[in-house]
C-alpha positions as CSV (number, residue, x, y, z in Angstrom):
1,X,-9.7,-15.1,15.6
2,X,-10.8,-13.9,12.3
3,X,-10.3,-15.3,9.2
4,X,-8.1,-13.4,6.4
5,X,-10.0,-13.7,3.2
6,X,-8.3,-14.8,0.3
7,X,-10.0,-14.7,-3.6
8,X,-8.6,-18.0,-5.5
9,X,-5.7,-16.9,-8.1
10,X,-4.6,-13.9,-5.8
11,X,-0.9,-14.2,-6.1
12,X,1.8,-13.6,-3.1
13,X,5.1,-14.5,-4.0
14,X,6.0,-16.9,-5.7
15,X,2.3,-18.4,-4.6
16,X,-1.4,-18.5,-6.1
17,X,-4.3,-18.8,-3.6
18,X,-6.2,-22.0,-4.7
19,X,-8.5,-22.5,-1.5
20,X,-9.5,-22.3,2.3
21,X,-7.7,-25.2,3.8
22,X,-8.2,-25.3,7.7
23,X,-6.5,-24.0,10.8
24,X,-3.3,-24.0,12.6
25,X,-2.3,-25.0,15.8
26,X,-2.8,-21.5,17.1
27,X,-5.9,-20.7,15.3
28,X,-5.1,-19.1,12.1
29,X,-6.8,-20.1,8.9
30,X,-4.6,-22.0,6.5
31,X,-4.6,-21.7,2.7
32,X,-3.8,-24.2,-0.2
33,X,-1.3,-23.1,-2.6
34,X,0.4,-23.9,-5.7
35,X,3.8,-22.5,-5.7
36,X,5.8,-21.6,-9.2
37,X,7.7,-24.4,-8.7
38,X,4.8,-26.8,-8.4
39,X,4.9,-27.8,-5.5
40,X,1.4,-27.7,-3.3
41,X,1.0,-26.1,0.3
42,X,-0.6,-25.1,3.2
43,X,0.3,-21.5,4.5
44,X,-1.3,-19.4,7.3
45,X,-3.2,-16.4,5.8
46,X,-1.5,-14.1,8.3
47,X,1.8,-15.1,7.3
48,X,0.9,-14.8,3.4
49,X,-0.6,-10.8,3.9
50,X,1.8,-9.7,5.8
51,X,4.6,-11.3,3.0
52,X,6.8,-13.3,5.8
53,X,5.2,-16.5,3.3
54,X,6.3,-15.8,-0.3
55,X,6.6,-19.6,-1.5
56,X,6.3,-23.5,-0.2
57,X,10.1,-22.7,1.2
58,X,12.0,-23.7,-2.3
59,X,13.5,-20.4,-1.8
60,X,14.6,-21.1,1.0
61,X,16.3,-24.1,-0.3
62,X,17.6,-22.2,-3.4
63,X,19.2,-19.4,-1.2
64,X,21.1,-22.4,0.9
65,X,22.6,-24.0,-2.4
66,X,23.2,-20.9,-4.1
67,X,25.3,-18.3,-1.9
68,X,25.1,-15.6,-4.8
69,X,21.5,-15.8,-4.6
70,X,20.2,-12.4,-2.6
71,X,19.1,-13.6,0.3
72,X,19.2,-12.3,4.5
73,X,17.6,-9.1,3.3
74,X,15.4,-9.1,6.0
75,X,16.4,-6.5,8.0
76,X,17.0,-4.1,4.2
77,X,15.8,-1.0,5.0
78,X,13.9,-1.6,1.5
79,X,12.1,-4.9,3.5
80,X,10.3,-2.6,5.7
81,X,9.1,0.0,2.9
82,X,7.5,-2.9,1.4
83,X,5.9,-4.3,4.4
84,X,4.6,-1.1,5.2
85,X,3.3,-0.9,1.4
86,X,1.4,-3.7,1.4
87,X,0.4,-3.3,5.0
88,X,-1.3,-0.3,4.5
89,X,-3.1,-1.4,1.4
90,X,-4.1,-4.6,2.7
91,X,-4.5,-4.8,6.4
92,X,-7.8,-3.4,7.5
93,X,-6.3,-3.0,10.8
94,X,-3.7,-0.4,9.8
95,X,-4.0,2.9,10.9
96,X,-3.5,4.4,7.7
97,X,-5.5,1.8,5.5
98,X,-8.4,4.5,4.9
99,X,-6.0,6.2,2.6
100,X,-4.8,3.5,0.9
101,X,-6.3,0.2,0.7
102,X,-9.8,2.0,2.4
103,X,-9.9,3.9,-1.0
104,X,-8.8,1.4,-3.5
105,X,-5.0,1.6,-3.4
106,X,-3.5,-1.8,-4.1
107,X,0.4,-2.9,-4.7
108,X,0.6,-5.0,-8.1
109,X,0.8,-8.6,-8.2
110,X,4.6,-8.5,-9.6
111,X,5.0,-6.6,-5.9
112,X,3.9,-9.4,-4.0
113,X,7.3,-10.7,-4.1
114,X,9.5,-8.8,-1.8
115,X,13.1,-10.2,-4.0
116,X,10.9,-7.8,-7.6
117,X,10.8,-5.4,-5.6
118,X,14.2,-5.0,-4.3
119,X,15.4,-5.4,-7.9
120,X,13.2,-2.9,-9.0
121,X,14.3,-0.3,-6.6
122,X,17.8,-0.9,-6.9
123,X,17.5,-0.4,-10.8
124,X,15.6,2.8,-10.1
125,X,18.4,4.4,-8.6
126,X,17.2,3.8,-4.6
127,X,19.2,5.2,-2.1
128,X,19.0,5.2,2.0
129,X,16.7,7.9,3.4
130,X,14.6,8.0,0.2
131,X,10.8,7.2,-0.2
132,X,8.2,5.4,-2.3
133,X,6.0,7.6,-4.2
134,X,3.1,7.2,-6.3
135,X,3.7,9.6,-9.4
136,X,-0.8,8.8,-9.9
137,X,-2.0,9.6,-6.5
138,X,-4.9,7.3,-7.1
139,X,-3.2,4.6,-9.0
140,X,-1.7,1.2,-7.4
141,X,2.1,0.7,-6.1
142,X,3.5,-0.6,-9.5
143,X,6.9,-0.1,-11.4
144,X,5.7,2.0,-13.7
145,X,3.2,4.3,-10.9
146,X,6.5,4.7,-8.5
147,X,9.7,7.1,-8.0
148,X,11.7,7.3,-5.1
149,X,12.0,10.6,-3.6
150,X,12.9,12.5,-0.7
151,X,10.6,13.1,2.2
152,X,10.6,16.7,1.5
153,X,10.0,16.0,-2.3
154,X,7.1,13.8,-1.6
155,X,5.5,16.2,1.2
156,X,5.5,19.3,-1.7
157,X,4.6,17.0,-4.0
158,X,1.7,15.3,-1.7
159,X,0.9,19.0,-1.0
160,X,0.3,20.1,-4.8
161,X,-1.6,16.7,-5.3
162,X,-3.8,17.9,-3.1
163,X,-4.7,21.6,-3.4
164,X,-5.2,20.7,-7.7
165,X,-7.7,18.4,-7.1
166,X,-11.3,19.2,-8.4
167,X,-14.2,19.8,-6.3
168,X,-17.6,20.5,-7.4
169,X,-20.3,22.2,-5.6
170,X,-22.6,24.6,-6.1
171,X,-23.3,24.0,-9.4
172,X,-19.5,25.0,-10.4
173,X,-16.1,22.6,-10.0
174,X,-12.8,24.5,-9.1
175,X,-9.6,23.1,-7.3
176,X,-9.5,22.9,-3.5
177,X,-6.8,26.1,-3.7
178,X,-9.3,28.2,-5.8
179,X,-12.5,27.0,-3.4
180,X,-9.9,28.3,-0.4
181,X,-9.3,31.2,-1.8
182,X,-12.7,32.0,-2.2
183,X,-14.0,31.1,1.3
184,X,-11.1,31.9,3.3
185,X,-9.8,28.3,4.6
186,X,-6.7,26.9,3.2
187,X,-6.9,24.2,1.5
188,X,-5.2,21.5,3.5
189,X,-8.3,22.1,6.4
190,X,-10.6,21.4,3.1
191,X,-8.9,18.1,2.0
192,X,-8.9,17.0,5.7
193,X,-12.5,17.7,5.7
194,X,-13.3,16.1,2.3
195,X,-10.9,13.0,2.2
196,X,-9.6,12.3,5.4
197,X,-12.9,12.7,8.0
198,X,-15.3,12.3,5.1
199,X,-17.8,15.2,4.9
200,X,-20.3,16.4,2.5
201,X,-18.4,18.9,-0.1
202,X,-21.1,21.3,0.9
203,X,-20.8,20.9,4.9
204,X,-16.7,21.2,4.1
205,X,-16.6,24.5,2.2
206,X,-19.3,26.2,4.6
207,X,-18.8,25.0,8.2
208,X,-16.7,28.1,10.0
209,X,-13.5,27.1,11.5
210,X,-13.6,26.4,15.0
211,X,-12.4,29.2,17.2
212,X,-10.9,29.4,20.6
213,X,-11.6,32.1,23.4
C-alpha cells in the first residue's frame, strides 16, 4: 500500500502532523499527532485525509458529556460537500483532482475541521439543494473565497469564468469568447482543449474540429 504523505504542522482537525509513526494492522501508515487538547496520538493517514480522524477522540468524549454539543452529523448533507471538498483537492486518486488539487486548489486549514465548517455554512445562509462555490476560481475553499449557490447559478457562473479568461497567442491576448469568435469554435471546446486535456494554446485555437461522415 502506499504511503499518504504528510508535511509536519499540516493541520486536520483539531490535529497537527508531527511525524511518520509506523503502520497499522492492515498496512496503513500511521502518524504522530498532537491534538489541541494536548494529548499525543497515533492516527492512520487514510483516516486523517479523508477527515473520518479530526482529533485523538476528545471530541468524542465531549459530544457524550455534552448532549447540546453538535454532534451525529455524519450523514448532514453538509458532511458529504465537505468530504467531497477536500477529496478532490487532496486525493490524487479522485477523478476530478486535476481541476482542483492537480492545479493547486486547496481547502484552508480552518476547513480541516468538518464542526467550522458546518458553522460556517449555517451562518452563510445554507440551505438543502444548494452548492459550494468558489467566488476566485483559482483561489482555495475558504470562508471568505465561498458562496453557496444553486447548481444552475454555479453552471452560468462556471460558464462566464470560463469564456473571460485570457489567452495569449500569437503575439496578442484576448478572452477565450473573443479567440472563438474569431476562429469559429465556441469557447467551451477551447477551455476543454486548454485546461482540461492540456494542449498547446497554439494546437487549441488551430486544430479543426473533428467531423463525422
Amino acid at each position: 500500500m502506499k504511503a499518504l504523505k504528510f508535511s509536519q504542522g499540516e493541520r486536520y482537525g483539531l490535529l497537527t502532523v508531527l511525524q511518520r509513526a509506523g503502520n497499522d494492522k492492515w498496512g496503513a501508515a500511521t502518524w504522530k499527532c498532537l491534538c489541541d487538547c494536548g494529548n499525543l496520538t497515533e492516527v492512520s493517514g487514510p483516516g486523517l485525509r479523508k477527515g473520518s480522524i479530526v482529533s485523538c477522540g476528545c471530541r468524542k468524549r465531549i459530544a457524550k458529556n455534552n448532549p447540546k454539543y453538535k454532534h451525529g452529523l455524519r450523514r448532514h448533507p453538509l458532511h458529504i460537500v465537505w468530504q467531497g471538498m477536500r477529496q478532490r483537492c487532496n486525493d490524487k486518486n479522485a477523478t476530478n483532482y486535476v481541476n482542483y488539487g492537480g492545479r493547486g486548489i486547496t481547502v484552508c486549514p480552518e476547513w480541516g475541521d468538518f464542526q467550522a465548517f458546518y458553522d460556517w455554512a449555517i451562518t452563510n445562509n445554507y440551505k438543502k439543494g444548494l452548492t459550494i462555490e468558489r467566488i476566485n476560481n483559482d483561489g482555495p475553499y475558504a470562508p471568505w473565497n465561498c458562496r453557496w449557490a444553486t447548481r444552475k447559478e454555479q453552471s452560468q457562473n462556471m460558464r462566464q469564468r470560463r469564456n473571460s479568461r485570457w489567452i495569449t497567442a500569437f503575439g496578442k491576448t484576448q478572452t477565450l469568447t473573443e479567440w472563438g469568435k474569431e476562429i469559429g469554435i465556441r469557447p467551451s471546446c477551447l477551455w476543454l482543449r486548454i485546461f482540461q486535456y492540456h494542449w498547446p494554446v497554439e494546437r487549441a485555437l488551430t486544430e479543426p474540429l473533428r467531423t463525422w461522415s
